[in-house]
C-alpha positions, -999 to +999 in steps of 0.1 A: +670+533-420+635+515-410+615+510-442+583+512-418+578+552-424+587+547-461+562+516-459+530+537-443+538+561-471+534+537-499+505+522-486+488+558-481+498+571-512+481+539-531+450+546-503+450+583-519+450+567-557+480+571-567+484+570-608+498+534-618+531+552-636+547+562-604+578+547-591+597+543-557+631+546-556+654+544-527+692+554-534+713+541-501+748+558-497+751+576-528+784+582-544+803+558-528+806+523-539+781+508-514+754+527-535+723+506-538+691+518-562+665+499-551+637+511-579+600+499-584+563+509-595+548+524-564+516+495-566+544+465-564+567+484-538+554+465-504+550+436-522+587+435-535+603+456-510+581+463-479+602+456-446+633+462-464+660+481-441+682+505-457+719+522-452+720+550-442+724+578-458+692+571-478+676+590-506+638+584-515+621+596-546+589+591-554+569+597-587+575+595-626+614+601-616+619+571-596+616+552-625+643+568-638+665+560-609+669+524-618+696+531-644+716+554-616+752+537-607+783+551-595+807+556-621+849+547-616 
C-alpha cells in the first residue's frame, strides 16, 4: 500500500486542526503473524512515519482509538 494517500490525509487533517489527542494507526495483515501496528499521535505521524509503505491488507484508524491500537498483537 502507498502511504502517499494516507500521507495527504494527515497533512490535511493537521491543515483542518486536528485536536493534539488523536492518533494514527496502521494495522498491516491483521491476524496473521506478519501483523504490524504501526501507532502514533497524528502531529508526529509524517515526521516518524511519512513515506512509509505498507502490506497489504492494511487497516487505518484514525482518532482517540488509534492510540489504542499500539497495544494490538496477535495472540498464539
Amino acid at each position: 500500500m502507498s502511504s502517499q494517500p494516507l500521507d495527504d490525509l494527515v497533512g490535511r487533517l493537521i491543515g483542518y486542526g486536528i485536536a493534539e489527542d488523536r492518533w494514527v494507526a496502521v494495522i498491516e495483515q491483521a491476524t496473521t503473524p506478519q501483523q504490524r501496528v504501526t501507532a502514533l499521535p497524528v502531529r508526529e505521524y509524517i515526521a516518524a512515519a511519512g513515506g512509509t509503505q505498507y502490506a497489504s491488507p492494511s487497516l487505518i484508524i484514525i482518532g482517540k482509538a488509534g492510540g489504542a491500537s499500539s497495544g494490538l498483537r496477535l495472540e498464539e
